[in-house]
Every structure is written in C-alpha cells, then in structure tokens.
C-alpha positions as CSV (number, residue, x, y, z in Angstrom):
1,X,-12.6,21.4,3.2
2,X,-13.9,23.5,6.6
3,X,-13.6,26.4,4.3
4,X,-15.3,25.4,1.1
5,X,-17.7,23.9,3.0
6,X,-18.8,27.1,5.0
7,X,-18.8,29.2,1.6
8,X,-21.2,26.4,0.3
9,X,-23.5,26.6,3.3
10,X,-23.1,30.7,2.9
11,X,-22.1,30.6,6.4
12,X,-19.5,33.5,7.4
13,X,-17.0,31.4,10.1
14,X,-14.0,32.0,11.2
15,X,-11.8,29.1,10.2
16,X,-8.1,28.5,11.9
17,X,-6.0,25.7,10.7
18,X,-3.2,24.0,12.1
19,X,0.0,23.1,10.6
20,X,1.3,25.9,9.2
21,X,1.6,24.5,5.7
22,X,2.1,26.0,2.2
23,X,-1.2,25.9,1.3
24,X,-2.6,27.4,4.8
25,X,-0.2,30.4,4.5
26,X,-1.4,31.3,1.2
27,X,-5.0,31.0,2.4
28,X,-4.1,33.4,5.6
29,X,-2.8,36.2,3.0
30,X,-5.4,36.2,0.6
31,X,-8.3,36.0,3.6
32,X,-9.5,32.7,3.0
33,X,-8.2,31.3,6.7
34,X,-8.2,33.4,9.6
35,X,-4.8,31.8,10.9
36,X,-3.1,28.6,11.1
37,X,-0.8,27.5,13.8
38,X,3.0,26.5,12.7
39,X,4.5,24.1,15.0
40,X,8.0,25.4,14.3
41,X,9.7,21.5,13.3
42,X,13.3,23.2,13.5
43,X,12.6,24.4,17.1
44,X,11.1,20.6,17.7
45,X,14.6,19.0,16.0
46,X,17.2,21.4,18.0
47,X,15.3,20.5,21.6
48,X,15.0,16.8,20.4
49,X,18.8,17.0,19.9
50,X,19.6,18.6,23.0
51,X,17.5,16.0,25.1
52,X,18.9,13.2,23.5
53,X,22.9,14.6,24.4
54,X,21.3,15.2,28.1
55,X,20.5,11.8,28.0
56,X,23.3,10.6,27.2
57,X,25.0,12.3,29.4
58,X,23.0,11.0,32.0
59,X,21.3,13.8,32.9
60,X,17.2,13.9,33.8
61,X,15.2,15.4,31.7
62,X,11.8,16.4,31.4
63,X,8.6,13.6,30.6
64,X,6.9,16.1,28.6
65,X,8.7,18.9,26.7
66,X,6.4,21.7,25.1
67,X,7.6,23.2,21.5
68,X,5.9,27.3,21.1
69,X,3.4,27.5,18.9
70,X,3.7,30.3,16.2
71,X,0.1,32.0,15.3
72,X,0.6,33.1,11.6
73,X,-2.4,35.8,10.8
74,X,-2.4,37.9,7.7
C-alpha cells in the first residue's frame, strides 16, 4: 500500500517493509521496496525450544530474549 501509494502521489521514498514475506522479497529484487526485515521464525522456534528445556530443568532464564534481525536488500 506505502508503495502504490507514493507512486500515486509521484513521490520518490524509500520504503522498507517488515516481515520478510514472499511478496516483500520479490518487491526488494525487482526495486519496488528498498528492504524488508525477516525475523528469522526458525531462529525464534530453536531458542523457544531451548528456553523451555532450561526451564524445565529449572534453570533461570532470561525475561526478555532478542531474535537477530536479517536485513534482506537487493
């Protein structure tokens, strides 16, 4: 939408999206979106796993666990 709508204003932006999808990885290569940010799910589901086997073990473990980020640019 941000992007059709800056083409309809004749506005030059740059536009980053976030989420990584299908859709924002094609607009990336063909130079519609700048970049989009993937939030990597499998690196989210291995650390949620190993959190959850720390806790029940017992262990402590961290209130707030941050995930990287990957930038995808063409």
């Amino acid at each position: 939408g941000a992007i059709q709508a800056a083409k309809s204003a004749g506005k030059t932006i740059f536009i980053v999206g976030f989420d990584g999808t299908a859709d924002a990885d094609k607009a990336v290569k063909d130079g519609t979106l700048a970049a989009t940010i993937a939030q990597q799910p499998d690196q989210m589901g291995k650390i949620a796993i190993d959190t959850a086997q720390k806790i029940i073990k017992g262990e402590a473990v961290e209130a707030k666990i941050p995930v990287d980020l990957k930038v995808v640019t063409k």
